[in-house]
Steps between C-alpha positions, in 0.01 A plus 500: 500500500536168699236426680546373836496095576257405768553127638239370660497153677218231580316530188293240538364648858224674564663867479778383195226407264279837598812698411525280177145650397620847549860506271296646209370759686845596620737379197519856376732546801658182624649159371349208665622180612362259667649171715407186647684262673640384192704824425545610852458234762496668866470185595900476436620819626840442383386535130402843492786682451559276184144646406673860544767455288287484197230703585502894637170617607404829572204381721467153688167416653539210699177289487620132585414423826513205692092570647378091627452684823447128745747357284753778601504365843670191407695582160675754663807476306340538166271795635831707628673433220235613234369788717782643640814348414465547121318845537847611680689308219286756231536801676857471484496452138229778470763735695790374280309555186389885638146314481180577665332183680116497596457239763135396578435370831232471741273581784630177703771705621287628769354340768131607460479531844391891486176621350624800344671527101864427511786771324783410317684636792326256809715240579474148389357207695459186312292236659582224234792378343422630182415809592886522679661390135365777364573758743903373495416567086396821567804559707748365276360662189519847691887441662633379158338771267439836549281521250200257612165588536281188723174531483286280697136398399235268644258254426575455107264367246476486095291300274844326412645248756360366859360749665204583785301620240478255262501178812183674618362519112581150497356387815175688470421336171549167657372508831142666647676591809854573569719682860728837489686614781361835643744614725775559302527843296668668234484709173453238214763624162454416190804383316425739208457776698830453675687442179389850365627656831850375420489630183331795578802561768773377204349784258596760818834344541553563094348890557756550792289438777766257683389372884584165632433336822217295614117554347124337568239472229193317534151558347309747722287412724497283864281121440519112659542238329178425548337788394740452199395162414122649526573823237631221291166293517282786433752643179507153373092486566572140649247328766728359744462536858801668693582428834724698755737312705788600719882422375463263844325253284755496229813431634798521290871481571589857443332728746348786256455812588186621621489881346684572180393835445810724312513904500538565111522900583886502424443302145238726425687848607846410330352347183169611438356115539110523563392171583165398418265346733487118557170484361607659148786325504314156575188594254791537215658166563180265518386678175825378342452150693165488360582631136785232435273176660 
C-alpha cells in the first residue's frame, strides 16, 4: 500500500523543524517531504504550480509564513504575497490535486479588544498589517479548496529558531535586571505541541474522520507575558530581576493585540487534541534547551 505524501513547508521555522523530529514516529503511515524556499519559494507565487506538476501530495501543511510583524507594516507587498497570495496560489493546486491543505495562522486576526476566548466562528479583526495578510490567507485557502483545515495558534516558541522563550533565556543570563510587558495576554504554544495536533488531526483524516473549516489550538492555560518571562526564570533557575511594564512603553509599529486568548473546544471535540498546559509544555522545552547547551 502507498502511503500517503505529506508536504510540509518552512522547514527551517519553528513549527517545520518540530514536525521534522516527529516523521519517525509517524513514517509507518505517511511519506514526508519537506521544503524551503529553495524548492518552493512563496516568495514567487507564480512558481508553485510548477512545484505541482511534479509533486502530488496527499497532505500540505503550509508552514512558511511571512511573521516580521513591524516589518509587515512597510513590506507590504512581500507580506501579501507570501501570506495570502501564495496560500491562495496552493490551495488551488491542493484542490486540483484532490489534496488536503493545513494552513496555520494566527491569533492576530482578532482585535484583542474583548476579554473573553475567541471561536473559530467570531469574526476577524486584525489590528496590524500582518495580522490582515493572514486573515486574506485564511480566506483564500478556504474559497479555493474545499478541503482546508486553518488552524490558528498563538504565541509560538521551540528550542529551534527566535523565539520569546529562548530571547528571555538569553537576556536573563546577560543582564541582572530586564522589563516584560504585563498587560498583554495570551496562551503561550509550544511548537511541538502544535505539530503533534496536526498530525494527530491527519491520523483522523486517514481513519475517516474528515472536517474542515477553521480551528484554534494553543497550550492550555490564560498567562502575560510577563508572568511568562517569570515561569521561564524560575524553570531555568536564573537570578534575573523581572520587571512589568505596560506595551505604552514599548512602542512598536504594529499595534498588537492586547488579549490573544483562543477557544480550543472545537479542536479538542472533533479530533480528540488534549492540549497540555503551558507550564508542561514550557518545562519540556527548556529541558531540551538545557540538554543540547
Amino acid at each position: 500500500m502507498v502511503k500517503p505524501l505529506v508536504v510540509i513547508t518552512g522547514k527551517s521555522g519553528q513549527l517545520g523543524w518540530e514536525l521534522q523530529q516527529l516523521v519517525k514516529e509517524y513514517s509507518g503511515h505517511f511519506n514526508f517531504l519537506f521544503t524551503a524556499r529553495e524548492e518552493l519559494d512563496l516568495g514567487n507565487p507564480s512558481s508553485i504550480p510548477q512545484f505541482f506538476e511534479k509533486i502530488k501530495p496527499a497532505y500540505f501543511i503550509n508552514c512558511a509564513a511571512y511573521t516580521a510583524v513591524d516589518k509587515a507594516e512597510t513590506e507590504k507587498e512581500s507580506a501579501y504575497a507570501i501570506n495570502a497570495e501564495a496560500v491562495g496560489v496552493i490551495a488551488r493546486c491542493c484542490a486540483d490535486a484532490n489534496a488536503v491543505l493545513v494552513q496555520v495562522s494566527t491569533d492576530y486576526v482578532f482585535n484583542g479588544n474583548e476579554p473573553s476566548p475567541r471561536k473559530p466562528t467570531d469574526a476577524a479583526d486584525p489590528v496590524n498589517y500582518y495580522g490582515y495578510t493572514k486573515w486574506m490567507g485564511e480566506k483564500l485557502a478556504l474559497e479555493n479548496n474545499p478541503q482546508t483545515l486553518v488552524i490558528r495558534t498563538s504565541w509560538v516558541y521551540s528550542e529551534h529558531g527566535h523565539n520569546f522563550v529562548k530571547t528571555m533565556l538569553r537576556l536573563m543570563r546577560e543582564r541582572e535586571e530586564i522589563k516584560v510587558v504585563n498587560d498583554q495576554v495570551g496562551s503561550p504554544t509550544y511548537a511541538a505541541s502544535l505539530a503533534e495536533a496536526i498530525l494527530t488531526v491527519l491520523m483522523a483524516f486517514e481513519n475517516g474522520n474528515r472536517q474542515y473549516g477553521v480551528f484554534h489550538f494553543s497550550n492550555a492555560g490564560v498567562i502575560s507575558w510577563y508572568d511568562f518571562a517569570l515561569a521561564i526564570r524560575d524553570m531555568a533557575q536564573l537570578s534575573c530581576c523581572v520587571l512589568p511594564q505596560p506595551s505604552s512603553a514599548y512602542p512598536t509599529p504594529a499595534k498588537r493585540p492586547f488579549y490573544s486568548v483562543m477557544d480550543t473546544t472545537a479542536m479538542q471535540e472533533i479530533f480528540s487534541v488534549k492540549p497540555v498546559a503551558w507550564q508542561t509544555a514550557l518545562q519540556e522545552c527548556i529541558n531540551k534547551i538545557k540538554a543540547a547547551d
